[in-house]
C-alpha positions as CSV (number, residue, x, y, z in Angstrom):
1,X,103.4,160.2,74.2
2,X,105.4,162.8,76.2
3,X,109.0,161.2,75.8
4,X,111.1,160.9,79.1
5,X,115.0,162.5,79.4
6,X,118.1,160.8,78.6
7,X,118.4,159.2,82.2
8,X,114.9,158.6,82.6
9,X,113.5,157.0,79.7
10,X,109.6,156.8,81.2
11,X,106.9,160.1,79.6
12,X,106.6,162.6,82.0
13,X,103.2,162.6,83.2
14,X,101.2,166.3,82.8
15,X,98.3,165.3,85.7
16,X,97.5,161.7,87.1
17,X,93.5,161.3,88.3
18,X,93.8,162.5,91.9
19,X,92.8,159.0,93.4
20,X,94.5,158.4,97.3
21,X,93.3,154.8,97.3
22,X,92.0,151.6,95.4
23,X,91.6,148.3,95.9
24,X,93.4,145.6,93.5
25,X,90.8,143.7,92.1
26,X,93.0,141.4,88.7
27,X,96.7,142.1,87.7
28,X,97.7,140.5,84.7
29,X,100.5,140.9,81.9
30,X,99.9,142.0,78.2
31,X,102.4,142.9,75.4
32,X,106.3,142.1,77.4
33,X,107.3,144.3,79.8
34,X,103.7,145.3,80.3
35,X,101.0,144.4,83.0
36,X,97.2,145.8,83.3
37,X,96.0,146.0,86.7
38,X,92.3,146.9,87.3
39,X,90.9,148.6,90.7
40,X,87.5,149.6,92.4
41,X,86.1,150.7,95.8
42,X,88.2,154.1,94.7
43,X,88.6,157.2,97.0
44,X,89.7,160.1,95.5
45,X,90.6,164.0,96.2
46,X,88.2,166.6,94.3
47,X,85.3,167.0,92.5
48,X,85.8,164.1,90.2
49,X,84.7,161.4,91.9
50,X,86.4,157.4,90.0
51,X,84.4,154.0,90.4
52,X,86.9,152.3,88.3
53,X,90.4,152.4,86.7
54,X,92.3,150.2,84.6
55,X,96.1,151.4,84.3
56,X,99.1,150.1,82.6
57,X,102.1,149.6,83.7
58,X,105.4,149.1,82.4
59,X,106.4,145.7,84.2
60,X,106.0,145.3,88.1
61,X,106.4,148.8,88.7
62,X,104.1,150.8,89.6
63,X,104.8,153.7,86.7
64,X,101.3,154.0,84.1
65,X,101.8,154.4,80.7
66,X,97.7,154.6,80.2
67,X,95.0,154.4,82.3
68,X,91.1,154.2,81.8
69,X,88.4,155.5,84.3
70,X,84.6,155.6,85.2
71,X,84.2,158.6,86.6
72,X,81.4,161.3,87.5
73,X,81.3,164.9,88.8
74,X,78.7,167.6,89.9
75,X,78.4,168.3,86.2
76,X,77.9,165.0,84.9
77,X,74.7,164.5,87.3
78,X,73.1,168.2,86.7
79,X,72.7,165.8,83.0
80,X,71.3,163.2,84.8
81,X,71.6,160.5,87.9
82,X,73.8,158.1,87.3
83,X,75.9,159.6,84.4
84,X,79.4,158.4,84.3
85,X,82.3,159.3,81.7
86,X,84.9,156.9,80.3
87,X,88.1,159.2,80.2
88,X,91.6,157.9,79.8
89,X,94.6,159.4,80.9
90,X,97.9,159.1,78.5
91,X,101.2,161.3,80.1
92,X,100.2,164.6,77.7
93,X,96.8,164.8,79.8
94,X,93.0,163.6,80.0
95,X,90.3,162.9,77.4
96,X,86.6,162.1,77.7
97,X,86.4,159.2,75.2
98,X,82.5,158.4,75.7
99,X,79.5,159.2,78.7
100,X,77.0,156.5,79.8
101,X,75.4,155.8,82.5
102,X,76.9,152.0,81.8
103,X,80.8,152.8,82.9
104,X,79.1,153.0,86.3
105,X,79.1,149.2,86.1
106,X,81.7,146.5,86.2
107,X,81.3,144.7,83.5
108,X,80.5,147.4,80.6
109,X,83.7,149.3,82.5
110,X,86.1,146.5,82.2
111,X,84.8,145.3,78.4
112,X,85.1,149.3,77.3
113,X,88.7,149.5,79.1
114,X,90.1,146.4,77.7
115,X,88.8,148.0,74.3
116,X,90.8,151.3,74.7
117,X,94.0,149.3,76.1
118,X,94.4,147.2,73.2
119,X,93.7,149.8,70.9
120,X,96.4,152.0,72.5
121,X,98.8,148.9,72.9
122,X,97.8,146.8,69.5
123,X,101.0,144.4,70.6
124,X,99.1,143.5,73.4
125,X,97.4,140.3,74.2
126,X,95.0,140.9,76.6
127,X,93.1,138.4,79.2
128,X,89.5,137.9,78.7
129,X,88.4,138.4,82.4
């Protein structure tokens, strides 16, 4: 994880999905001093379009540590309609972790998401939802 300065203990983050809005759809708190919130109907700037993120937060900020996504682009469908990607973002950049045409759907998006968080946060205790 990208470590923060001496004033500012938070990572630094590289690039953050370009996403201008989402709706709240569950917040909850995992490990202490950490809360998962998870968002759909999302609008976002470029050619990555996002159906779905999950994002952790330290606390009740607003500041991600993590955050996991469905999301598609023009490349994704010249492989076929309906292909989404399953990428996380951690504060050193983006990785594609898997592609399915299932992380264009709630429920395989949230069970896959809840996988990676408490994989990346083993402290955690997450929610069943």
């Amino acid at each position: 994880m990208a470590t923060g300065t001496e004033t500012n203990p938070l990572p630094t983050w590289q690039y953050l999905p370009p996403i201008e809005y989402g709706e709240t759809v569950q917040s909850f708190g995992g490990a202490p001093g950490l809360r998962v919130a998870f968002y759909t109907n999302l609008r976002s700037s470029g050619a990555v379009q996002f159906r779905y993120l999950a994002a952790v937060y330290v606390g009740d900020t607003m500041f991600p540590l993590f955050m996991v996504t469905s999301e598609t682009s023009p490349g994704l469908a010249l492989d076929g309609k309906g292909k989404w990607a399953l990428g996380v973002f951690r504060p050193e950049g983006h990785a594609t972790k898997d592609i399915s045409p299932d992380y264009g759907n709630w429920h395989p998006f949230v069970a896959a998401a809840m996988e990676l968080i408490a994989a990346e946060f083993p402290d955690s205790n997450p929610v069943e939802l």
